[in-house]
Each structure stands twice: as C-alpha cells, then as structure tokens.
MARNU-257425 format. One record per atom (N, C-alpha, C): residue number from 1; residue in one letter; x, y, z. Coordinates in nm, 4 decimals. Each point is the difference from the previous one (the first is absolute). Example, Ala and Ser with C-alpha at 12.3 -4.5 7.8 and 13.67 -1.06 7.14 Angstrom:
+-----+------+----------+----------+----------+
! seq ! type !       px !       py !       pz !
+-----+------+----------+----------+----------+
!   1 !    A !   1.3190 !  -0.5690 !   0.7800 !
!   1 !    A !  -0.0890 !   0.1190 !   0.0000 !
!   1 !    A !   0.0900 !   0.1200 !   0.0000 !
!   2 !    S !  -0.0350 !   0.1050 !  -0.0720 !
!   2 !    S !   0.0820 !   0.1190 !   0.0060 !
!   2 !    S !  -0.0770 !   0.1090 !   0.0730 !
+-----+------+----------+----------+----------+
// end
This chain:
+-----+------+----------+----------+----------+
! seq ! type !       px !       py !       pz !
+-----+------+----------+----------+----------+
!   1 !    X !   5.6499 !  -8.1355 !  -0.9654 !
!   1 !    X !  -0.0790 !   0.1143 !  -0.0405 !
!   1 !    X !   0.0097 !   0.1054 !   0.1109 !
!   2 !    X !   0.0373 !   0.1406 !  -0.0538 !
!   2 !    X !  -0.0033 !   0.0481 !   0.1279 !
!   2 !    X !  -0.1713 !   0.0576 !   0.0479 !
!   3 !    X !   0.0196 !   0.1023 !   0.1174 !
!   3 !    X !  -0.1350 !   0.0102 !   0.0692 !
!   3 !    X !  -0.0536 !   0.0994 !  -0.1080 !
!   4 !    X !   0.0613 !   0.1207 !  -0.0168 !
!   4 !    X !  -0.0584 !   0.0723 !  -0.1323 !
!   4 !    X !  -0.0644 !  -0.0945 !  -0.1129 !
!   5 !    X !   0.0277 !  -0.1006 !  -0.0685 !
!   5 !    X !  -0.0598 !  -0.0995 !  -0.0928 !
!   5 !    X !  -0.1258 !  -0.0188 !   0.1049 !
!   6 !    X !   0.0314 !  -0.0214 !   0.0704 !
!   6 !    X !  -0.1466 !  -0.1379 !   0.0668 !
!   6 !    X !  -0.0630 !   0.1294 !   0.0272 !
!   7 !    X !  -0.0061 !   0.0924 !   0.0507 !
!   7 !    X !  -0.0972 !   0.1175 !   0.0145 !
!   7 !    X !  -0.0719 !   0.0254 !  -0.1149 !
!   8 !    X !   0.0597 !  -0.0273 !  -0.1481 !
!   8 !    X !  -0.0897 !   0.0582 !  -0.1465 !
!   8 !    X !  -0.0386 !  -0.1177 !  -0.0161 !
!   9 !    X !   0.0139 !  -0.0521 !   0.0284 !
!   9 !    X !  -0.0890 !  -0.1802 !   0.0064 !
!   9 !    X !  -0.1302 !   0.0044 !   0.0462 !
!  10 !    X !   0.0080 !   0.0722 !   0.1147 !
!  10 !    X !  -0.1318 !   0.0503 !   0.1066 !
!  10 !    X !  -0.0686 !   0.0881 !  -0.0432 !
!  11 !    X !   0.0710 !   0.0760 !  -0.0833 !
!  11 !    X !  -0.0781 !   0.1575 !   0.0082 !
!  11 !    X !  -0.0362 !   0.0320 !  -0.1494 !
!  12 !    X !   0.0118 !  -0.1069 !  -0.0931 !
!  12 !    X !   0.0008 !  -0.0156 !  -0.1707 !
!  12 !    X !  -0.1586 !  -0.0063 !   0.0358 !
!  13 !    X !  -0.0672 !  -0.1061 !   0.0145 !
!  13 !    X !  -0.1228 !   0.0041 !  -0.0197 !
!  13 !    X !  -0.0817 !   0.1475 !   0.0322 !
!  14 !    X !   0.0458 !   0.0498 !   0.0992 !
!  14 !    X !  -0.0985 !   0.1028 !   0.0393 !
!  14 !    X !   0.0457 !   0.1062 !  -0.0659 !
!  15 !    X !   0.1483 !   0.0325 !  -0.0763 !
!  15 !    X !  -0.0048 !   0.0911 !  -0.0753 !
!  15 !    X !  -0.0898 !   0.0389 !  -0.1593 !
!  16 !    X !  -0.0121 !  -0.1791 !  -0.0077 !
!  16 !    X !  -0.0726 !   0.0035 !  -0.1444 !
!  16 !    X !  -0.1309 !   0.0027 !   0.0146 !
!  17 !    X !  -0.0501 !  -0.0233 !   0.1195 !
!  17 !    X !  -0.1913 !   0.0633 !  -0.0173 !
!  17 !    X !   0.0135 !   0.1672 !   0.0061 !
!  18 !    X !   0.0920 !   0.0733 !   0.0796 !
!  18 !    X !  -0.0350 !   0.1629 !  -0.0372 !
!  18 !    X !   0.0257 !   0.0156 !  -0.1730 !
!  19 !    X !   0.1105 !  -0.1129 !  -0.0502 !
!  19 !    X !   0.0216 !   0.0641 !  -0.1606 !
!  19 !    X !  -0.1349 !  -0.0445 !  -0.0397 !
!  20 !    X !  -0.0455 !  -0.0109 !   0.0087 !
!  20 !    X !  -0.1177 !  -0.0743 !  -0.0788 !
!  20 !    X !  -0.1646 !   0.0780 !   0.0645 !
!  21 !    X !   0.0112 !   0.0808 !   0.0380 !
!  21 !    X !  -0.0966 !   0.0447 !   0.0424 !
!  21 !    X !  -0.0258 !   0.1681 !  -0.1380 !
!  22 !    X !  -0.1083 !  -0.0167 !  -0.0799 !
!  22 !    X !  -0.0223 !   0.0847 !  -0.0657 !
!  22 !    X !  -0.1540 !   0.1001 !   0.0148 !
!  23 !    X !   0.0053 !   0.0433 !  -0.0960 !
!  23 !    X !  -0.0762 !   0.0975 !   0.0124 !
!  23 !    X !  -0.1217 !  -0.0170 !  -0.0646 !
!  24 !    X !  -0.1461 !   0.0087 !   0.0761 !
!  24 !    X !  -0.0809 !  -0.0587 !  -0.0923 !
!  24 !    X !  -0.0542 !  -0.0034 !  -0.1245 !
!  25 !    X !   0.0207 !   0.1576 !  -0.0082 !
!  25 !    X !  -0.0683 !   0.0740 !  -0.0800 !
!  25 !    X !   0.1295 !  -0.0025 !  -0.1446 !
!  26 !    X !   0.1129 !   0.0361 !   0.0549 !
!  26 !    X !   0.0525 !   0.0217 !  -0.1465 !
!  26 !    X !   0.1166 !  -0.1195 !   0.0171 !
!  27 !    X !   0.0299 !  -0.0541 !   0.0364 !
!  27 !    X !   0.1135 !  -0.1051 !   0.0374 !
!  27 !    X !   0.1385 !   0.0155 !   0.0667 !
!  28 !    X !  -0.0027 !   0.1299 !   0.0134 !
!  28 !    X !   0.1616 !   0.0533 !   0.0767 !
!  28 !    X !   0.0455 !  -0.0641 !   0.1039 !
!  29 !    X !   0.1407 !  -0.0336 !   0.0293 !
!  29 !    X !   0.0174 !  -0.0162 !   0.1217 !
!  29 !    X !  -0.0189 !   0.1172 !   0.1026 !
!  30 !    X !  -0.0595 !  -0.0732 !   0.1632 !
!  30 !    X !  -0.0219 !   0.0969 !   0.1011 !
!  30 !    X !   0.0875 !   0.0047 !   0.0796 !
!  31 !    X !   0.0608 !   0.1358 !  -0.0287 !
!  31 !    X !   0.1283 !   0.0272 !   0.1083 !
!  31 !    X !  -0.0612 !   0.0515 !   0.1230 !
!  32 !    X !   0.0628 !  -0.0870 !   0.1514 !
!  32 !    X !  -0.0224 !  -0.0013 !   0.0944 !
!  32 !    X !  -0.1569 !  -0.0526 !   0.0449 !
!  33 !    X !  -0.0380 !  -0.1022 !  -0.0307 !
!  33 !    X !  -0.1165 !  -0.0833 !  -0.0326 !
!  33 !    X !  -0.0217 !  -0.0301 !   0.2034 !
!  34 !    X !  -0.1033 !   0.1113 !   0.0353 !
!  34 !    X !  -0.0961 !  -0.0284 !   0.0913 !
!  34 !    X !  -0.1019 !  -0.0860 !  -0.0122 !
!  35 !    X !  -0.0187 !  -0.0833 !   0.1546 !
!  35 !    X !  -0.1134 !  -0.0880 !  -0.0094 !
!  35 !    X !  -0.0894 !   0.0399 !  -0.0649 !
!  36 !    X !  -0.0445 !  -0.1163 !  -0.1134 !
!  36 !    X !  -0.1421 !   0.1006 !  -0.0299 !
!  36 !    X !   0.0062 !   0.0752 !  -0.1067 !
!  37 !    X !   0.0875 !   0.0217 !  -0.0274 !
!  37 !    X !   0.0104 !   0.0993 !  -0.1167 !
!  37 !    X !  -0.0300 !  -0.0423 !  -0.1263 !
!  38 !    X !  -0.0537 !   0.0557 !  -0.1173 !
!  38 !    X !  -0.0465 !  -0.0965 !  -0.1410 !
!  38 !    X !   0.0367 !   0.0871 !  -0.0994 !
!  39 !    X !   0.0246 !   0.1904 !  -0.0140 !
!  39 !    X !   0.0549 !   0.0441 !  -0.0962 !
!  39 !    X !   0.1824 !   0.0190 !   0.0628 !
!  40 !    X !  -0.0147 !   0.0566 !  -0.1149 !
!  40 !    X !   0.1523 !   0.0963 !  -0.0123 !
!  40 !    X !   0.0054 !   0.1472 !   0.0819 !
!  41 !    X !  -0.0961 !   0.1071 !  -0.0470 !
!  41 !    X !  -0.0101 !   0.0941 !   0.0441 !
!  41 !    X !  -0.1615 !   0.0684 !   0.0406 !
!  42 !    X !  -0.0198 !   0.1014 !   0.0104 !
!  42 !    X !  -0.1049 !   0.0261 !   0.0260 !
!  42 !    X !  -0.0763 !   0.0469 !  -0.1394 !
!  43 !    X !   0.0628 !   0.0519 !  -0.0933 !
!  43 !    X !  -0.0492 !  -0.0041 !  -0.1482 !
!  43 !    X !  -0.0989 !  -0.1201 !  -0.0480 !
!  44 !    X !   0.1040 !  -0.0957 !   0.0371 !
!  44 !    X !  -0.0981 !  -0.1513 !  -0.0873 !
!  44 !    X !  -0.0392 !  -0.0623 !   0.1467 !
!  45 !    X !   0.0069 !   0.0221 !   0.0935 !
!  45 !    X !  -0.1645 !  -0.0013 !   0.1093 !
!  45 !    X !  -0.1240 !   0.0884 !  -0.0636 !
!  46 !    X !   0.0157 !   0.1000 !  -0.0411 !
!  46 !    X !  -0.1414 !   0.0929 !  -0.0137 !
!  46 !    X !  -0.0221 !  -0.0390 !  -0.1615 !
!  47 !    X !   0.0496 !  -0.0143 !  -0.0530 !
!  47 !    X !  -0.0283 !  -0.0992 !  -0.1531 !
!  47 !    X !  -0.0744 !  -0.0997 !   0.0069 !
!  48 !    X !   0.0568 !  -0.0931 !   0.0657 !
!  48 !    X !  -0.0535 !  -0.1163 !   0.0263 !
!  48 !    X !  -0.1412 !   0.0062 !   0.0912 !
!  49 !    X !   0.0166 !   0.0638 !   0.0950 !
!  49 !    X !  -0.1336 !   0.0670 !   0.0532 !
!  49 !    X !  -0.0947 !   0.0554 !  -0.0974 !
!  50 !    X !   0.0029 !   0.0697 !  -0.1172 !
!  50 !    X !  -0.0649 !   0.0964 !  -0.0943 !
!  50 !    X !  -0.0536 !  -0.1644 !  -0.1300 !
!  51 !    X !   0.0585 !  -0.0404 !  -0.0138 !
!  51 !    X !  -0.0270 !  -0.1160 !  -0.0709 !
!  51 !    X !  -0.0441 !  -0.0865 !   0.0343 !
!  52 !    X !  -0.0239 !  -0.0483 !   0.1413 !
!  52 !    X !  -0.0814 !  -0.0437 !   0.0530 !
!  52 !    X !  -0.1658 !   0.0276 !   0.0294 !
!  53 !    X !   0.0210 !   0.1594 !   0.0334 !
!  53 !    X !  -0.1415 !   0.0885 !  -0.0318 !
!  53 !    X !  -0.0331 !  -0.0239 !  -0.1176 !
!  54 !    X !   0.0584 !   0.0187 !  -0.0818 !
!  54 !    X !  -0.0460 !   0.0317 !  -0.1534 !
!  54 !    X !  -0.0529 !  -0.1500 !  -0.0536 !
!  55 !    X !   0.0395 !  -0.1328 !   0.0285 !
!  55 !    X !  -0.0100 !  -0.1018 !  -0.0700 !
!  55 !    X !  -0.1445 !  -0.0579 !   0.0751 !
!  56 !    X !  -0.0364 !  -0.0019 !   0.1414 !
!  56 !    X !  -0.1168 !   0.0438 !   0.0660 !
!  56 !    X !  -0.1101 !   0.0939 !  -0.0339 !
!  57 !    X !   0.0170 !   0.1242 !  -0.0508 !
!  57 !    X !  -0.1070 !   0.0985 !  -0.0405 !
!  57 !    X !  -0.0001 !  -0.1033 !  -0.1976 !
!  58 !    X !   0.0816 !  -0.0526 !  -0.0468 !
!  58 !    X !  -0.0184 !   0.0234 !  -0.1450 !
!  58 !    X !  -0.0663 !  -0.2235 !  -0.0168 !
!  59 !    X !   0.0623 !  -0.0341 !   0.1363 !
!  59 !    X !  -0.0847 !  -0.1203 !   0.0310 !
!  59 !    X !  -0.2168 !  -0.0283 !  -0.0297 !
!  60 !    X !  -0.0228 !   0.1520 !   0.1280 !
!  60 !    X !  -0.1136 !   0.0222 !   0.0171 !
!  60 !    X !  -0.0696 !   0.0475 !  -0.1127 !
!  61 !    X !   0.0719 !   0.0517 !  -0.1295 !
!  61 !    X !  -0.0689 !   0.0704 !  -0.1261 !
!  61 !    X !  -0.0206 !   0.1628 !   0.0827 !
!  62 !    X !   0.0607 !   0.0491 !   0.0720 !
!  62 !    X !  -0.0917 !   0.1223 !   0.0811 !
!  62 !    X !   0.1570 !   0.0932 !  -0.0423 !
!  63 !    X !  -0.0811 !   0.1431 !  -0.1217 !
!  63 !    X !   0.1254 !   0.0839 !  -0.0154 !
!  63 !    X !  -0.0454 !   0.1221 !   0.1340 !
!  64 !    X !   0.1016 !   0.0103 !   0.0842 !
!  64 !    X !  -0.0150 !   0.1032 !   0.0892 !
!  64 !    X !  -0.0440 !   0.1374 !  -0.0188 !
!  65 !    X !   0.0201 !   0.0130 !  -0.0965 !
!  65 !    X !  -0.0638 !   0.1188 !  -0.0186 !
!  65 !    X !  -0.1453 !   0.0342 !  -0.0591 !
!  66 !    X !  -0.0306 !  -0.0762 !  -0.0807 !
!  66 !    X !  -0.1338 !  -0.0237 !  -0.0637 !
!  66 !    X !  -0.1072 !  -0.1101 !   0.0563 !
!  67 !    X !   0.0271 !  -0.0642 !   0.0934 !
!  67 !    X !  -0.0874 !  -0.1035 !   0.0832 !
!  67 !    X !   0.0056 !  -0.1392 !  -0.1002 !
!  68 !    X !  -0.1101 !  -0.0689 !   0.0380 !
!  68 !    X !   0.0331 !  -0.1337 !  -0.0675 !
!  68 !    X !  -0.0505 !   0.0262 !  -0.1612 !
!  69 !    X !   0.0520 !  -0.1327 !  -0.0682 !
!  69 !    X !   0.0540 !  -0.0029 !  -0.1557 !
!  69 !    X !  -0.1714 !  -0.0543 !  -0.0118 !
!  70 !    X !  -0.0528 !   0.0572 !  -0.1097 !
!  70 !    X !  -0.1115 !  -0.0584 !  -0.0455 !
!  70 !    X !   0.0593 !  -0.0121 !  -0.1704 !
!  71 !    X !  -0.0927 !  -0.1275 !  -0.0124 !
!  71 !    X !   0.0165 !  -0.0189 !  -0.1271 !
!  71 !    X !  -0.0148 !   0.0659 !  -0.1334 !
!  72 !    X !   0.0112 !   0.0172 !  -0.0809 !
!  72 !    X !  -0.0177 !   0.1128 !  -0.1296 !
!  72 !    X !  -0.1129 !  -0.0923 !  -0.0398 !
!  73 !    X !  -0.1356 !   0.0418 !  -0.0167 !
!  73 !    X !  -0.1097 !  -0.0068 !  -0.1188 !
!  73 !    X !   0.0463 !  -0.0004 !  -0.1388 !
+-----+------+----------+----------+----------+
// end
C-alpha cells in the first residue's frame, strides 16, 4: 500500500464528521463548519432565534401586543 493510501486511512474518519455536520434549523450542509457552529448562515440563525421567541410568548398564552389572553364569557 503506498503512503498516500495509509494517509486516507487516517484522515477518512475525520473527513466524514465535517460531512455530516448540518444545519439546525433547515438541514443544509455547513460549509466551512466552525467550532460551535449549528446553522448554515446567518438567515436561519435569526429564524431560528425568532421561533424560539415566538413558541415561548405563544407557550405563556401572552399575545404581545394585547397583554395576557383572557377567556371569552
């Protein structure tokens, strides 16, 4: 086998955790995947951020603009 073979021998595993690293929010692969990183772009960071607010305020029954939900008589 030459040394080029035995080098992708070594270096196979660690290529397939960057393929496999996606995006949380919509499933894309993340090109150039920094520590840490969980979207794709900064679009579906602030999405995912906004849907997070929103599923929290609509958790509490509380519409932001009108204060809390009272029941209809």
């Amino acid at each position: 086998m030459s040394s080029t073979m035995a080098m992708w021998d070594f270096a196979l595993p660690f290529c397939q955790v960057g393929a496999r690293i996606r995006c949380e929010r919509c499933g894309s692969k993340i090109h150039n995947p920094a520590h840490g990183k969980r979207y794709c772009s900064e679009r579906c960071r602030k999405r995912a951020e906004r849907a997070r607010w929103k599923s929290r305020w609509k958790a509490r029954g509380v519409n932001k603009y009108i204060g809390a939900r009272t029941a209809n008589p």
